[in-house]
C-alpha positions in Angstrom: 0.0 0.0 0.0 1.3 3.2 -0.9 0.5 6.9 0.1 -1.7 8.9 -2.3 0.4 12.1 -1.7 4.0 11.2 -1.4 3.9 7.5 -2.6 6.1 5.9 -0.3 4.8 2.7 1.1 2.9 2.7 4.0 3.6 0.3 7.0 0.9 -2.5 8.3 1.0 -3.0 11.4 -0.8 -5.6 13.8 -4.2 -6.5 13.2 -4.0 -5.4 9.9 -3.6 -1.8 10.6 -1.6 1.1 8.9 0.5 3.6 9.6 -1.5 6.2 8.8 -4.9 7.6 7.7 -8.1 7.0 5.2 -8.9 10.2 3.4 -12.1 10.4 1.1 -11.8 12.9 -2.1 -15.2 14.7 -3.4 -16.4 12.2 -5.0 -16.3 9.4 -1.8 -13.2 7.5 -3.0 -11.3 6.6 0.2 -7.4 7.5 -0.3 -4.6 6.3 1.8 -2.1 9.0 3.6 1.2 8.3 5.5 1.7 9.1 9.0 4.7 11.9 8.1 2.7 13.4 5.8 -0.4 13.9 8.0 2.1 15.6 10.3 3.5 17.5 7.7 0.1 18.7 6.0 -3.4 20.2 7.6 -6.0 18.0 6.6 -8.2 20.6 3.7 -5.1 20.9 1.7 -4.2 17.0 1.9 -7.6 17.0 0.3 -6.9 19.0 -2.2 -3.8 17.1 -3.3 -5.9 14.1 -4.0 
């Protein structure tokens, strides 16, 4: 799995988890963003990148 903004790939953790964050677009189609790049980014511009 890879991150929809940077596109490095995202670590799974236990259970199945990931590193990171579901984002949904406009449209409804869920996006997957890295833990750095939540950190790095406020959430209504990570929207706007996907």
């Amino acid at each position: 799995m890879k991150c929809a903004v940077c596109g490095q790939k995202i670590e799974i953790l236990f259970l199945e988890k990931i590193n990171g964050t579901y984002l949904r677009d406009e449209k409804g189609k869920k996006h997957v963003v890295c833990a750095t790049c939540q950190q790095q980014h406020p959430i209504k511009e990570l929207r706007e990148k996907l």
